[in-house]
The first five atom37 places (N, CA, C, CB, O) and aatype in JSON, in Angstrom:
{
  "aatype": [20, 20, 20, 20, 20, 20, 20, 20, 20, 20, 20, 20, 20, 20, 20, 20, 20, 20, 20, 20, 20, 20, 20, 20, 20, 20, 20, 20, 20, 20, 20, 20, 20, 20, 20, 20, 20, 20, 20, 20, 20, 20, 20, 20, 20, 20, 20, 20, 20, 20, 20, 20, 20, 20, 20, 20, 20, 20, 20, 20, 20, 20, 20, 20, 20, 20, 20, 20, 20, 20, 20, 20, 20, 20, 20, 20, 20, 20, 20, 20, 20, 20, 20, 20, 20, 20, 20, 20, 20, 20, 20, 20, 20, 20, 20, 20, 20, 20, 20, 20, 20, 20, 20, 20, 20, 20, 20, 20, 20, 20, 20, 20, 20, 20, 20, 20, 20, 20, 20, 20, 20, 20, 20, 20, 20, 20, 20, 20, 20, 20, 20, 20, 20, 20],
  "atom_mask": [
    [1, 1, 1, 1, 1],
    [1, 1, 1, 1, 1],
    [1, 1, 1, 1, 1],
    [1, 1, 1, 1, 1],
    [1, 1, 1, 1, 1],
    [1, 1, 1, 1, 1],
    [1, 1, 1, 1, 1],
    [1, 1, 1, 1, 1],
    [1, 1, 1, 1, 1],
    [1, 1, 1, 1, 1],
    [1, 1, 1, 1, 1],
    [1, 1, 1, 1, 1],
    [1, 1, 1, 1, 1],
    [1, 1, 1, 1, 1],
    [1, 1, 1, 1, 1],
    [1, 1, 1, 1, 1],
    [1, 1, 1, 1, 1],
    [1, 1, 1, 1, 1],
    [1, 1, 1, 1, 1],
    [1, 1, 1, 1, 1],
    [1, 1, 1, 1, 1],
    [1, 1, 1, 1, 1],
    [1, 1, 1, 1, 1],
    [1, 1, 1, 1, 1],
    [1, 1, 1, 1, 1],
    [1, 1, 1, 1, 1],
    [1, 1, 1, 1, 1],
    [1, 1, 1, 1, 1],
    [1, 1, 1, 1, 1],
    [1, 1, 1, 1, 1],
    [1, 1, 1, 1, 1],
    [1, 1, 1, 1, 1],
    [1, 1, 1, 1, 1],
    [1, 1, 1, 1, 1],
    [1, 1, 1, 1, 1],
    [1, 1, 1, 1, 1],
    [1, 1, 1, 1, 1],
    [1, 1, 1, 1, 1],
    [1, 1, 1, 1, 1],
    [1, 1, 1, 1, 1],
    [1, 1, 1, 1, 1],
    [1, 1, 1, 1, 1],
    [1, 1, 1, 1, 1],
    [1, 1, 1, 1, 1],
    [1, 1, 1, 1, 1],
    [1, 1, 1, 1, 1],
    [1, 1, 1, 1, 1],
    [1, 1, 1, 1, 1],
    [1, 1, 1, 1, 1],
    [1, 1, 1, 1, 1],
    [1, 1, 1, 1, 1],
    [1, 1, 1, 1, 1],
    [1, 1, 1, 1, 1],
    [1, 1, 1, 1, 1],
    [1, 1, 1, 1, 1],
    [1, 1, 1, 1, 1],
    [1, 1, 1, 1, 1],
    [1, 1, 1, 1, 1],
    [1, 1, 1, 1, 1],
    [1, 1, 1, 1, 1],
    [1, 1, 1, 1, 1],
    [1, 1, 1, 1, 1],
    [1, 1, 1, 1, 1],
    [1, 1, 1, 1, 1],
    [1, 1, 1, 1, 1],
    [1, 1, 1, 1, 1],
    [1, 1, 1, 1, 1],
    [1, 1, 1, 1, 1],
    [1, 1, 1, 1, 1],
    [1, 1, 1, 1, 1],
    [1, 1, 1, 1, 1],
    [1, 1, 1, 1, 1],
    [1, 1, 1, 1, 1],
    [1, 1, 1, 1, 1],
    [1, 1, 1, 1, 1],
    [1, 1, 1, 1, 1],
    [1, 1, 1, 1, 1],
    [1, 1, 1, 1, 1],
    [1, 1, 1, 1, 1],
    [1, 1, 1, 1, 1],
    [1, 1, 1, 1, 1],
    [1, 1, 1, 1, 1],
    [1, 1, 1, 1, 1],
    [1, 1, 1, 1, 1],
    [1, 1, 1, 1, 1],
    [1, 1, 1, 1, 1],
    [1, 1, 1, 1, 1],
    [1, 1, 1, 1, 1],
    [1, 1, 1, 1, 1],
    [1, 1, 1, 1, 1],
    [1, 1, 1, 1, 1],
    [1, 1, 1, 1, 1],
    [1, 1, 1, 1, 1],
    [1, 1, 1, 1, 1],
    [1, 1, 1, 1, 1],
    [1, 1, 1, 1, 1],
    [1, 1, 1, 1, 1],
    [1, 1, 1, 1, 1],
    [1, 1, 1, 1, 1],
    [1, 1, 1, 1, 1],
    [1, 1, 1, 1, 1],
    [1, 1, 1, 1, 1],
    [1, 1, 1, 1, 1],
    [1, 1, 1, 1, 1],
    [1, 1, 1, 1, 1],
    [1, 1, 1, 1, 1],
    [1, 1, 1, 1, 1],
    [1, 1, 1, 1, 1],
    [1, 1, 1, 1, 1],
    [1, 1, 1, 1, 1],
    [1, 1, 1, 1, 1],
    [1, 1, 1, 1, 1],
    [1, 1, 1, 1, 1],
    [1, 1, 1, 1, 1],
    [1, 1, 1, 1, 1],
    [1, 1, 1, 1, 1],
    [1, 1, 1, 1, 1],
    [1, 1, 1, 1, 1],
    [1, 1, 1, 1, 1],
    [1, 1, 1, 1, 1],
    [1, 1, 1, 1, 1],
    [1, 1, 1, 1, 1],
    [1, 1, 1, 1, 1],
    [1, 1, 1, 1, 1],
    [1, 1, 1, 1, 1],
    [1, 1, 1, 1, 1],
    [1, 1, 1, 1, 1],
    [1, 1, 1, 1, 1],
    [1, 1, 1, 1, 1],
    [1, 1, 1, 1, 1],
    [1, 1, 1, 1, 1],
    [1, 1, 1, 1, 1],
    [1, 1, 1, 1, 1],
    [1, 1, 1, 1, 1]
  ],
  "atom_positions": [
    [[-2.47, -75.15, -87.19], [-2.21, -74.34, -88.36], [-3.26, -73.23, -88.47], [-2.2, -75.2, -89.62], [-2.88, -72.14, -88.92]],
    [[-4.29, -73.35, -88.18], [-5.25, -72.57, -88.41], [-6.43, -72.3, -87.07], [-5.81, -73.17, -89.64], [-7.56, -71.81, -87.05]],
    [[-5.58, -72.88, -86.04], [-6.56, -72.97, -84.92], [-6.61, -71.02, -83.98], [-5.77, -74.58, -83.68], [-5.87, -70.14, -83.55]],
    [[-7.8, -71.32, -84.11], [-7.97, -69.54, -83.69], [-8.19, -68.67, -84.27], [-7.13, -68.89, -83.28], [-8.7, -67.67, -83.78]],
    [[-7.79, -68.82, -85.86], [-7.75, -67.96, -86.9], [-8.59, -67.12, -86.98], [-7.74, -68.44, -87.89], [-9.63, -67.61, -87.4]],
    [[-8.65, -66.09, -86.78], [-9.54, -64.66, -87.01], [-10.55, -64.72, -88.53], [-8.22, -63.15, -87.18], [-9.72, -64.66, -89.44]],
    [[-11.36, -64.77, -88.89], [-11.31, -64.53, -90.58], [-12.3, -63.26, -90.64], [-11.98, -66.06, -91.7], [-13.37, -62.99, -90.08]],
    [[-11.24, -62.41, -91.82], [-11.38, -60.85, -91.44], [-12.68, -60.46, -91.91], [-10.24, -59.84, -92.12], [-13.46, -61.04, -92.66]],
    [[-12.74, -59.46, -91.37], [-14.51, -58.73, -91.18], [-15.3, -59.6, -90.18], [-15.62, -58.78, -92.83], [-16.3, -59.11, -89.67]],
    [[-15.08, -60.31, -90.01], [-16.14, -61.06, -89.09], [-15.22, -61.48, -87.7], [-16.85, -62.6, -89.98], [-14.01, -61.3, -87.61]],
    [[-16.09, -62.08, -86.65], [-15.71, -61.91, -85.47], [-15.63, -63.83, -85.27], [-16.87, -60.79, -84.48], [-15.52, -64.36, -84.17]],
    [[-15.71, -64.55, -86.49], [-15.48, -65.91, -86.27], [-14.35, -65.92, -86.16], [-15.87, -66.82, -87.09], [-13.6, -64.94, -86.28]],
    [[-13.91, -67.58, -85.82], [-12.7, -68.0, -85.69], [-12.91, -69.38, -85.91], [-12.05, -67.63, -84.48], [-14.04, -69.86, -85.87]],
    [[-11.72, -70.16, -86.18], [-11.67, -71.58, -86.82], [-11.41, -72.75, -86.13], [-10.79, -71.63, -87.74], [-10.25, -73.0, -85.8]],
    [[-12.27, -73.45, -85.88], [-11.31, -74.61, -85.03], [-10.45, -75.59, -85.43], [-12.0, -75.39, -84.35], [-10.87, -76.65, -85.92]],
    [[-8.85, -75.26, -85.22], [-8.28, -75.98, -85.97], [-8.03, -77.22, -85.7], [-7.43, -75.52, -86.24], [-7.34, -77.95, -86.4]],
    [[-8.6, -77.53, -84.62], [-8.41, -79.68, -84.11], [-9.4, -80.37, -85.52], [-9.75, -80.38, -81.75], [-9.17, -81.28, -86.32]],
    [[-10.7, -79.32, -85.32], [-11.46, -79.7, -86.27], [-11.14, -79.88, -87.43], [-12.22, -79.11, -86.33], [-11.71, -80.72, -88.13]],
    [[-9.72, -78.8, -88.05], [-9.89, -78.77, -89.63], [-8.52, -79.38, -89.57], [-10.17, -77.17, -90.6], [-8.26, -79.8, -90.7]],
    [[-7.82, -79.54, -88.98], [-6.26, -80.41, -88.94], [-6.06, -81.07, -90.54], [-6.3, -81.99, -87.57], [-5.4, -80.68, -91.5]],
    [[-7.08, -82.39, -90.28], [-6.99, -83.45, -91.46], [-6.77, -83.09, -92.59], [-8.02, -84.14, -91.68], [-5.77, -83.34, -93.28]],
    [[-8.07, -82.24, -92.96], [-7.51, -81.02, -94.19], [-6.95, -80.26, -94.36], [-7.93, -80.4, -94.64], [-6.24, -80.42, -95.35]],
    [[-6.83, -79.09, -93.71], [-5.15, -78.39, -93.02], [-3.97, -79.1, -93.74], [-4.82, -78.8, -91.05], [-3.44, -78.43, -94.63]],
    [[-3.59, -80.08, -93.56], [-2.5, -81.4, -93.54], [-2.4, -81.52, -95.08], [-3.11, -83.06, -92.7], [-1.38, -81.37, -95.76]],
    [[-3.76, -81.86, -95.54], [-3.95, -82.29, -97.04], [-3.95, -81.49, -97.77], [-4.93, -82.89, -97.4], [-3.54, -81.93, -98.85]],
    [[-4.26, -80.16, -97.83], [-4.3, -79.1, -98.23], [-2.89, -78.48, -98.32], [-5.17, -78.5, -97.52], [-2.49, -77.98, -99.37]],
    [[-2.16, -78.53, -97.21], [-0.47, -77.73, -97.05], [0.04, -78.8, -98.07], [0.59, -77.73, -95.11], [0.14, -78.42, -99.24]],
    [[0.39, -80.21, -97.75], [1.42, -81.07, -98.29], [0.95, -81.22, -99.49], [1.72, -82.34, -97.62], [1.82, -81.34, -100.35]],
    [[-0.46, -81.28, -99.95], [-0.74, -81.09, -101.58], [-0.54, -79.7, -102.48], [-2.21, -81.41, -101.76], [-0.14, -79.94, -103.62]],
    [[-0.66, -78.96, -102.33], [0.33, -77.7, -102.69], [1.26, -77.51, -102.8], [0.44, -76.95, -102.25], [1.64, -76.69, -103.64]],
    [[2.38, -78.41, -101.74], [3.65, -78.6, -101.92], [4.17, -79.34, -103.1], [4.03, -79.13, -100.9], [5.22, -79.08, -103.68]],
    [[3.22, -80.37, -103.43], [3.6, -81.77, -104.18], [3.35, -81.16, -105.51], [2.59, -83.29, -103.82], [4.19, -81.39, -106.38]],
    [[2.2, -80.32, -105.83], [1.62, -79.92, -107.07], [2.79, -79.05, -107.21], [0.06, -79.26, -107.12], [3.44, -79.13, -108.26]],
    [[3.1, -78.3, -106.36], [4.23, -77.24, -106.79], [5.79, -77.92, -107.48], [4.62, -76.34, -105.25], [6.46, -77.46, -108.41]],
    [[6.0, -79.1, -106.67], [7.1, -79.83, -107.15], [6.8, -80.12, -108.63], [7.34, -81.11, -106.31], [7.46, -79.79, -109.62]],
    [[5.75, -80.76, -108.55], [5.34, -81.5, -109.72], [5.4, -80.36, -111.24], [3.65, -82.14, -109.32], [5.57, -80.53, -112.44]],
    [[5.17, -79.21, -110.37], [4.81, -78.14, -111.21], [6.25, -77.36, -112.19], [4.06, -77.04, -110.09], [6.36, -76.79, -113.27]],
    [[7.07, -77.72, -111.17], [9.05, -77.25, -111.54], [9.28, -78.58, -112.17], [10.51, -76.94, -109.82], [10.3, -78.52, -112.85]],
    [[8.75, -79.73, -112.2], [9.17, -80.58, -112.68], [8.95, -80.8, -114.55], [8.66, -81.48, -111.77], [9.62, -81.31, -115.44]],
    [[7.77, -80.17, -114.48], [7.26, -80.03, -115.71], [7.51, -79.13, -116.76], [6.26, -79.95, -115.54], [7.42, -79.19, -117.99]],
    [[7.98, -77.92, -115.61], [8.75, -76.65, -115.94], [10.21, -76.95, -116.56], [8.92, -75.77, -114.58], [10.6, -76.27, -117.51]],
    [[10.89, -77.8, -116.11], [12.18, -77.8, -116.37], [12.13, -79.03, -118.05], [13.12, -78.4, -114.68], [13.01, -79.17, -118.91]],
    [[10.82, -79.66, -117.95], [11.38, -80.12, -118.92], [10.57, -79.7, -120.59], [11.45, -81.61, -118.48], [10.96, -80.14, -121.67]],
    [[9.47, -78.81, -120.39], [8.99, -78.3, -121.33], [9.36, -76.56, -121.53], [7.63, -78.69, -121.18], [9.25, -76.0, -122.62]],
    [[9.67, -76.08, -120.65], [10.04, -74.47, -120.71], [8.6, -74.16, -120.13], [10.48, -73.64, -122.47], [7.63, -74.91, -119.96]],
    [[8.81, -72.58, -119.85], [7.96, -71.81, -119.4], [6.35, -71.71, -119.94], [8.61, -70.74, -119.53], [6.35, -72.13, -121.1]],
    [[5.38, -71.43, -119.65], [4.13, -71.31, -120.37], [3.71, -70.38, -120.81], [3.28, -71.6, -119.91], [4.13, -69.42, -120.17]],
    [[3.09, -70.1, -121.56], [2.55, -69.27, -122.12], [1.52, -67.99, -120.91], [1.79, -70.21, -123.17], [1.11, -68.29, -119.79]],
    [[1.4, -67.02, -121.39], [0.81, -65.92, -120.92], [-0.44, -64.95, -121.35], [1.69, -65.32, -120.89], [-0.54, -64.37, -122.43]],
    [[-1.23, -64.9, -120.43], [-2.21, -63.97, -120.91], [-1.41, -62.52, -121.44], [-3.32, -63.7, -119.63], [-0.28, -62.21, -121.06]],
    [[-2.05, -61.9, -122.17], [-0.82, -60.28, -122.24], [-0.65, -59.66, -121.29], [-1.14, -59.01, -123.07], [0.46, -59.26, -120.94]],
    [[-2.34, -59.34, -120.34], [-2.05, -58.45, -118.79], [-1.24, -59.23, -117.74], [-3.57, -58.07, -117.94], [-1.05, -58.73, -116.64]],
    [[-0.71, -60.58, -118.09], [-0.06, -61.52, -116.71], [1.38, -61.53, -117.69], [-1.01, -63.59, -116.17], [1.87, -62.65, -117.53]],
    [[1.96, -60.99, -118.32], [3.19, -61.05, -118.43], [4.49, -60.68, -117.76], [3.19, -60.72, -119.16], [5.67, -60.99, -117.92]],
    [[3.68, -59.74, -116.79], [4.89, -59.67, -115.53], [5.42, -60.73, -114.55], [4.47, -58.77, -114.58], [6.49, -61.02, -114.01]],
    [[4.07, -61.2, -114.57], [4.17, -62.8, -113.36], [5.2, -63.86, -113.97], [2.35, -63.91, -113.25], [5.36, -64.16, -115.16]],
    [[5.94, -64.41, -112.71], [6.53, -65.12, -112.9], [5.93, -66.82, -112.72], [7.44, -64.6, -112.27], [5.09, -67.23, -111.92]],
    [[6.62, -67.51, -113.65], [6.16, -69.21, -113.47], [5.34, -69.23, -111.91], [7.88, -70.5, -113.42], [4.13, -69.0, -111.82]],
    [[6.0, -69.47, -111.0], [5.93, -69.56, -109.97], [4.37, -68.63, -109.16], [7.34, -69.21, -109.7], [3.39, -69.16, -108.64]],
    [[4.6, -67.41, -109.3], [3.37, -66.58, -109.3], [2.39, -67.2, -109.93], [3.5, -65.32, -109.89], [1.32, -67.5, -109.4]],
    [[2.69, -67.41, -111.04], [1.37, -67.8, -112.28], [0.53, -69.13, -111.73], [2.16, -68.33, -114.11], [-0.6, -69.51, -112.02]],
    [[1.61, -69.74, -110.74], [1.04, -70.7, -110.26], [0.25, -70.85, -109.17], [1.71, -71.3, -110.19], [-0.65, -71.7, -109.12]],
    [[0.56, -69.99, -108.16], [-0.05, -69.85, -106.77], [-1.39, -68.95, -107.33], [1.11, -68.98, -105.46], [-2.59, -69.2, -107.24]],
    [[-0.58, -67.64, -108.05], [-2.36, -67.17, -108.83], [-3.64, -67.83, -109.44], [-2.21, -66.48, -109.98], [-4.76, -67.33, -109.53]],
    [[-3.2, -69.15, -109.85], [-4.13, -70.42, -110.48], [-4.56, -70.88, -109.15], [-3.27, -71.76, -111.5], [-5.75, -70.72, -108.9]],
    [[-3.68, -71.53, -108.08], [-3.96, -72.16, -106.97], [-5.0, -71.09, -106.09], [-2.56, -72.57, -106.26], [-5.77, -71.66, -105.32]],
    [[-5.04, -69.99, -106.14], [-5.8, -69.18, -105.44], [-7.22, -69.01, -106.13], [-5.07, -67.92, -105.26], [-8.15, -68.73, -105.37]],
    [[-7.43, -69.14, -107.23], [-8.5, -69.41, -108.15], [-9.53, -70.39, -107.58], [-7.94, -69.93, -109.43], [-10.68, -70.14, -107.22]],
    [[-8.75, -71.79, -107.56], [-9.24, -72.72, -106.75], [-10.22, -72.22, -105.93], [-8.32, -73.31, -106.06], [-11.31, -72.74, -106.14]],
    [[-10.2, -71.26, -104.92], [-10.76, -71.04, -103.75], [-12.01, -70.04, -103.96], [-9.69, -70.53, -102.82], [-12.85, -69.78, -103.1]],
    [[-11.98, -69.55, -105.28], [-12.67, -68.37, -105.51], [-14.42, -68.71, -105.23], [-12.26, -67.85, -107.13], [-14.9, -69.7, -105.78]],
    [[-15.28, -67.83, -104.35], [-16.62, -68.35, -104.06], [-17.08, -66.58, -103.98], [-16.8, -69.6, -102.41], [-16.46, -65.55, -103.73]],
    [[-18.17, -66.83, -104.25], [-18.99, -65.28, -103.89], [-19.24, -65.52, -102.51], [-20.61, -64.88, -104.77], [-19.06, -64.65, -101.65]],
    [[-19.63, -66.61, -102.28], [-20.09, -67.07, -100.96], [-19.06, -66.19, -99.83], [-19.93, -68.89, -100.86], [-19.74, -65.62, -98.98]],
    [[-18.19, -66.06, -99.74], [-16.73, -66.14, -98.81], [-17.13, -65.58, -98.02], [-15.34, -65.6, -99.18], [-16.74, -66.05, -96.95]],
    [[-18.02, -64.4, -97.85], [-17.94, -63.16, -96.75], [-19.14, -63.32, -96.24], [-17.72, -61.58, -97.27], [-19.32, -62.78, -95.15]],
    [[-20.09, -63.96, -96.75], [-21.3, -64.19, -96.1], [-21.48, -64.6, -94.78], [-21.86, -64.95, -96.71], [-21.44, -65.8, -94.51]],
    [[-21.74, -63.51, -93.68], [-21.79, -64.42, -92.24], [-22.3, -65.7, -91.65], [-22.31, -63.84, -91.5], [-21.77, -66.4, -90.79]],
    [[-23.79, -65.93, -92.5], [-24.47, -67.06, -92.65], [-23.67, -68.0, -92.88], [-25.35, -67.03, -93.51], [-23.33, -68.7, -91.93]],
    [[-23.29, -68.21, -93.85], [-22.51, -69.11, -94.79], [-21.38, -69.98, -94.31], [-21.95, -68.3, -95.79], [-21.23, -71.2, -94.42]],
    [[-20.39, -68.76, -93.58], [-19.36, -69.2, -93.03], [-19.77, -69.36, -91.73], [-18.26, -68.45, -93.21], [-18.85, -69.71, -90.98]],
    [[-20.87, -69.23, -91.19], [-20.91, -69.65, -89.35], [-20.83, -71.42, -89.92], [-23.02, -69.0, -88.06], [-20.05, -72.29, -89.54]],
    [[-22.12, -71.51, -91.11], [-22.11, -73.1, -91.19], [-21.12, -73.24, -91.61], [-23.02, -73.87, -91.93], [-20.46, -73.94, -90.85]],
    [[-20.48, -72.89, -92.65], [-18.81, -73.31, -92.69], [-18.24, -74.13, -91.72], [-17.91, -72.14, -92.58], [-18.15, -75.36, -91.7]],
    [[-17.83, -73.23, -90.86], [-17.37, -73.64, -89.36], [-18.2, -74.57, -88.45], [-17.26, -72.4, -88.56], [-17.6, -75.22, -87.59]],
    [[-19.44, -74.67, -88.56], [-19.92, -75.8, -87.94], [-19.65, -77.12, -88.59], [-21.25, -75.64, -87.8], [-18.92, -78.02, -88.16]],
    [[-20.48, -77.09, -89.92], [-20.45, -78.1, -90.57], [-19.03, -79.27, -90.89], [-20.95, -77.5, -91.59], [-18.69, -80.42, -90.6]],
    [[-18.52, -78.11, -91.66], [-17.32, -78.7, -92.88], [-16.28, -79.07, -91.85], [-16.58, -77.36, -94.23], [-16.35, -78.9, -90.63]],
    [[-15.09, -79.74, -92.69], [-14.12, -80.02, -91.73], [-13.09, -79.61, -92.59], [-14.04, -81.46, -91.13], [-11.99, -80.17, -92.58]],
    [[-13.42, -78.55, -93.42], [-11.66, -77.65, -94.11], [-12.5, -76.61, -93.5], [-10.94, -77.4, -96.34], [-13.68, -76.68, -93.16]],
    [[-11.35, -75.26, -93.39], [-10.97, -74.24, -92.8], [-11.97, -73.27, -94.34], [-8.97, -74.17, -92.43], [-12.13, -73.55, -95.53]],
    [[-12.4, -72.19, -93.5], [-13.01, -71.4, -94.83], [-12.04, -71.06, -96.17], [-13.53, -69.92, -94.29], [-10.9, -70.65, -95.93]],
    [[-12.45, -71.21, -97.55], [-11.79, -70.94, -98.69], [-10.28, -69.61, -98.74], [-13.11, -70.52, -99.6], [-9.23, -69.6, -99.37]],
    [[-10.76, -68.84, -97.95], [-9.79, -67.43, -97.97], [-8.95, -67.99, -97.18], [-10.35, -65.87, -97.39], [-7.85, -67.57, -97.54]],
    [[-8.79, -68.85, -96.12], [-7.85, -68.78, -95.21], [-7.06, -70.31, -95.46], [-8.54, -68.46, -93.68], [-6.04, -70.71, -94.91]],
    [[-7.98, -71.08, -96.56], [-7.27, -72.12, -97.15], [-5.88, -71.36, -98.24], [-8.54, -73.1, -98.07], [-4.7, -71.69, -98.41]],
    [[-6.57, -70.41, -98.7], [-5.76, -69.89, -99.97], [-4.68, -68.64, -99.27], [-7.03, -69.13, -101.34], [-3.77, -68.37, -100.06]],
    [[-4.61, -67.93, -98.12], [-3.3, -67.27, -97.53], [-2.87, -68.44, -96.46], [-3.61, -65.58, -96.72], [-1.66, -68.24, -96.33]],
    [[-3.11, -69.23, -95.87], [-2.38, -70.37, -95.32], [-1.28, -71.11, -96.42], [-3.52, -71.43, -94.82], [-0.06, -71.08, -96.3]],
    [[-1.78, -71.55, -97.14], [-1.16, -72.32, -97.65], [0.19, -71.55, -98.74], [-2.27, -73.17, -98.24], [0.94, -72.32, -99.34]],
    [[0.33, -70.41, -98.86], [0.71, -69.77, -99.56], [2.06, -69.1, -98.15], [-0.61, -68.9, -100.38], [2.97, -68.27, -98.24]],
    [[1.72, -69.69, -97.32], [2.76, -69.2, -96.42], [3.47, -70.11, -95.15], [2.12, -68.04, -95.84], [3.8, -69.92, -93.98]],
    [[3.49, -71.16, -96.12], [4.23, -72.62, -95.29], [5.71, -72.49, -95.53], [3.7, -74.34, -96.01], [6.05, -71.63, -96.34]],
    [[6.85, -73.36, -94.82], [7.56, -73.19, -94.65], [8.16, -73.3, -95.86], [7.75, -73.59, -93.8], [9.25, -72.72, -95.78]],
    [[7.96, -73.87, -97.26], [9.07, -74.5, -98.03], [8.07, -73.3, -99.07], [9.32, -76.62, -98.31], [8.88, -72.47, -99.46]],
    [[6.84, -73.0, -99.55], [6.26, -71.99, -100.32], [5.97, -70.89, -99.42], [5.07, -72.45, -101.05], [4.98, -70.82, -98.7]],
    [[6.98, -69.97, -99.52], [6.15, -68.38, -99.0], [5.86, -67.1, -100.15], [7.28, -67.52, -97.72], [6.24, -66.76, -101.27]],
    [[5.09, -66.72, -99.27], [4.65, -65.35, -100.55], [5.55, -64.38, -100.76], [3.34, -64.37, -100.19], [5.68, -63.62, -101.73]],
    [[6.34, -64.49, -99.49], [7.3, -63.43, -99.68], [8.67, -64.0, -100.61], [7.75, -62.88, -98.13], [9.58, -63.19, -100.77]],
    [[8.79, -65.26, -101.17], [9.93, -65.58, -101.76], [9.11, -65.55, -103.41], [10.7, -67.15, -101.07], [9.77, -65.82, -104.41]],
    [[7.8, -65.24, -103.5], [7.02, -65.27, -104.58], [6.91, -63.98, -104.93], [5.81, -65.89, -104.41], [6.44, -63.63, -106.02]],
    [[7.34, -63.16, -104.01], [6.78, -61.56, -103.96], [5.09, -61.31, -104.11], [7.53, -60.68, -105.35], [4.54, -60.42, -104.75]],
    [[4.55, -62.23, -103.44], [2.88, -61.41, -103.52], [2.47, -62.38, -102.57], [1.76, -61.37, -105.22], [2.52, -63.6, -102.38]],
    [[1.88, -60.9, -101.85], [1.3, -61.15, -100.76], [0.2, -61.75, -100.94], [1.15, -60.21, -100.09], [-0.32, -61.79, -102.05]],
    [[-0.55, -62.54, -99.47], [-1.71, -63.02, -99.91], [-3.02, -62.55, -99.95], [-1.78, -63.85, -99.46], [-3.99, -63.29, -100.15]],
    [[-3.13, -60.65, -99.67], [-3.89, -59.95, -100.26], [-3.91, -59.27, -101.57], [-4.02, -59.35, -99.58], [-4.8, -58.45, -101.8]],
    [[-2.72, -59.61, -102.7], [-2.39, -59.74, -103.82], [-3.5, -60.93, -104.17], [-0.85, -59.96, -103.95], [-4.6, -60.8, -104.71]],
    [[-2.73, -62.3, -103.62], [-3.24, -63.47, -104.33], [-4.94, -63.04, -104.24], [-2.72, -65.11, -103.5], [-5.56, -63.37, -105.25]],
    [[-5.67, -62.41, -103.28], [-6.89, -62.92, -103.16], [-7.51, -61.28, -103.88], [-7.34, -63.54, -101.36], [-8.7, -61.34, -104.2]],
    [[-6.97, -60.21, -104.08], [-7.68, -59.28, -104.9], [-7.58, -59.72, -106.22], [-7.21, -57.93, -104.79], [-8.65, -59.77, -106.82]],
    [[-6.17, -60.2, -107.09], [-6.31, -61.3, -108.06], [-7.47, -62.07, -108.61], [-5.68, -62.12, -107.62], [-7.73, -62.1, -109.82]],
    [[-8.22, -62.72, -107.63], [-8.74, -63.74, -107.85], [-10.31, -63.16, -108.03], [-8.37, -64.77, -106.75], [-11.25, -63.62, -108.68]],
    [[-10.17, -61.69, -106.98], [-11.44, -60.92, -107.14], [-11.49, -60.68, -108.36], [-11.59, -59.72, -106.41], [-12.14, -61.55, -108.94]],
    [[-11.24, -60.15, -108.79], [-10.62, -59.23, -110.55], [-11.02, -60.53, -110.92], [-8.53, -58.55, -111.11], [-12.25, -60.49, -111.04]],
    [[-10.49, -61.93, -111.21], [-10.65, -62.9, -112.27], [-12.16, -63.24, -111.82], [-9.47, -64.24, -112.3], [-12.65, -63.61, -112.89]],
    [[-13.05, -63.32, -110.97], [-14.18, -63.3, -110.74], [-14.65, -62.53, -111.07], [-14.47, -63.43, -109.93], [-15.72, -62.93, -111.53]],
    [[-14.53, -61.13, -111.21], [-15.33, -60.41, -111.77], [-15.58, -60.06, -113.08], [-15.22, -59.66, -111.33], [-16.55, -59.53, -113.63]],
    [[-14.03, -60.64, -113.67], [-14.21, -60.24, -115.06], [-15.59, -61.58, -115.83], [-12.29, -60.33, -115.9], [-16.48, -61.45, -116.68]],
    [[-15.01, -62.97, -114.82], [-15.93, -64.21, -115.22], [-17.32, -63.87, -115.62], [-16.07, -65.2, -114.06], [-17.98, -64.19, -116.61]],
    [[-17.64, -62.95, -114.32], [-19.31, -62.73, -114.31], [-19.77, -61.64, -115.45], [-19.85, -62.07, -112.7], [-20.92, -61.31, -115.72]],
    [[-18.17, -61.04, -116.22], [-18.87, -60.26, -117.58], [-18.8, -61.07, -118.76], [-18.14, -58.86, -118.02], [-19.17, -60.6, -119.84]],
    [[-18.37, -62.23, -118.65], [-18.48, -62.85, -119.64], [-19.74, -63.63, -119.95], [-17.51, -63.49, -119.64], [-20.47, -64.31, -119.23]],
    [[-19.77, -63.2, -121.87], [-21.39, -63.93, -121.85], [-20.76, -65.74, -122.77], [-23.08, -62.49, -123.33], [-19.85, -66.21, -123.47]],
    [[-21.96, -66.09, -122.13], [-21.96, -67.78, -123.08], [-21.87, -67.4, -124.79], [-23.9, -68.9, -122.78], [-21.85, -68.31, -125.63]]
  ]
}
């Protein structure tokens, strides 16, 4: 799933024998949350909305939350992610959050947003975080 993977700006790549396990847990739990997620949908109605996210649909609103998940300042740091890739045994955060967003039964394109949508999104909700005071 992720074996080879380029991750952009940098000249790493992922070993995916290494990250499989999570790979696995990561795709089919996204799937399940998503079920779970129409399931909940159908029997309470739609949710509520920030005012600037009123275009997004259920579905969007959801993968946009799921991409949140992943959000790190860390991400681009070369340091960071070489140990990434040594250490850990999931795939770096950015490529957890456009992988999974483009499996066979959830794609971005049946969501309409791409997964440089989902992840400038998530920039913006990080940045607004860091203007907020306690």
């Amino acid at each position: 799933m992720y074996n080879d993977s380029k991750i952009s700006r940098t000249n790493l790549k992922v070993d995916g024998i290494k990250t499989l396990p999570e790979n696995i847990a990561d795709n089919e739990g996204v799937k399940l949350a998503f079920k779970a997620y129409r399931k909940l949908e159908k029997k309470y109605g739609a949710e509520g909305r920030f005012v600037k996210m009123q275009d997004f649909t259920n579905e969007q609103m959801f993968f946009l939350a799921y991409s949140m998940v992943f959000c790190n300042k860390l991400v681009y740091i070369p340091l960071y992610l070489e140990l990434i890739l040594k250490e850990d045994d999931h795939a770096p955060a950015m490529l957890r959050c456009e992988t999974n967003t483009n499996n066979d039964d959830i794609t971005a394109e049946k969501l309409q947003l791409s997964s440089q949508t989902l992840l400038a999104v998530v920039r913006v909700f990080t940045g607004s975080m860091r203007q907020l005071k306690p």
